[in-house]
Phi, psi and omega in degrees: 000142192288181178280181175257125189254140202276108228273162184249152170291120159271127199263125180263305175274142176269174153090353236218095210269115165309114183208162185290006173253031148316111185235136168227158174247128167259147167206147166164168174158195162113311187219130150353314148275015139277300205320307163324290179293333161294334187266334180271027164222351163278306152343305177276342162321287177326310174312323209256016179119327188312131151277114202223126135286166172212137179229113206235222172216164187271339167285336200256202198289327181299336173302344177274002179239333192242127161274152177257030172283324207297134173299311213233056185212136148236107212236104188277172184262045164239173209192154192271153185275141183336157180222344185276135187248089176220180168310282187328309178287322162318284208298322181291322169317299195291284237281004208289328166267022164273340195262310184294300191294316179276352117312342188271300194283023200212330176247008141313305201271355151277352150290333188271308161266327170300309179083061157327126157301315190243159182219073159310123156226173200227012155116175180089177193255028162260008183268314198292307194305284191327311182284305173328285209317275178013264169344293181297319158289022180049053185235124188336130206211131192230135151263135148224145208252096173291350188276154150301329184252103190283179200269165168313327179274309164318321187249334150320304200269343188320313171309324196254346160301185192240346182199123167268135166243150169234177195239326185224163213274336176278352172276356176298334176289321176331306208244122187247077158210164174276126193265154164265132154265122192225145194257350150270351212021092164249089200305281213319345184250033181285325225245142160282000000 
């Protein structure tokens, strides 16, 4: 393994300071490799001052760490869509857009009172909305992609964010926006 060579700070949002009056939202989850990179980067947020939500589903691994009592936990009622041809995937598939709106409307409307400066998501479909609201409200929005192959949420919204970090160099073919590459992703230095 190569040595650690001492990384210079990337500025992903221009204009944008690290400072303790920092309010971000992390959001992904659904499987362990959202979830994990989300939480080490909410962790590392924290550390530096940041005031951080965080928004995952009621469905994914977060749900076994998080009750959805919490101010500064949010656990949407969405699921990823079925993929599988039974009853069971059916029956999720139709609820799956009542479950989208009313998710949507839950990370507006958290959005909507905290006021982010930022919206990190780390992939998965408990990602996409909290980043879709984001967009819509015009509030600075970072992908970070840990996959060689991003996911369905990732290569949707790519085009519509405002910044990607990827972790490895072959997800850049995927993705048609300009990324920062980084082989460590080192969130405590995006911000100046």
């Amino acid at each position: 393994m190569p040595e650690k060579e001492e990384l210079e700070p990337t500025v992903i949002i221009e204009d944008l300071r690290m400072s303790k009056n920092l309010r971000m939202v992390v959001t992904g989850g659904g499987t362990g490799g959202h979830f994990f990179p989300a939480m080490a980067i909410r962790n590392a947020l924290q550390e530096k001052g940041v005031e951080v939500k965080y928004i995952g589903s009621k469905f994914g691994v977060e749900a076994t760490r998080f009750s959805n009592n919490s101010e500064n936990e949010l656990l949407l009622n969405i699921r990823g869509i079925q993929r599988q041809l039974n009853l069971n995937s059916i029956v999720k598939n139709i609820l799956f857009p009542f479950r989208f709106l009313q998710s949507y409307y839950q990370s507006w409307k958290l959005l909507h009172d905290f006021k982010p400066h930022v919206v990190i998501g780390t992939g998965g479909y408990s990602s996409g909305l909290p980043l879709l609201a984001a967009i819509h409200k015009g509030i600075k929005t970072v992908i970070q992609e840990q996959n060689s192959y991003p996911g369905i949420t990732t290569r949707y919204l790519a085009t519509r964010v405002d910044a990607i970090c990827i972790a490895y160099i072959d997800a850049e073919a995927h993705l048609k926006k300009k990324i920062q590459f980084s082989p460590e992703i080192p969130f405590e230095r995006i911000y100046r």
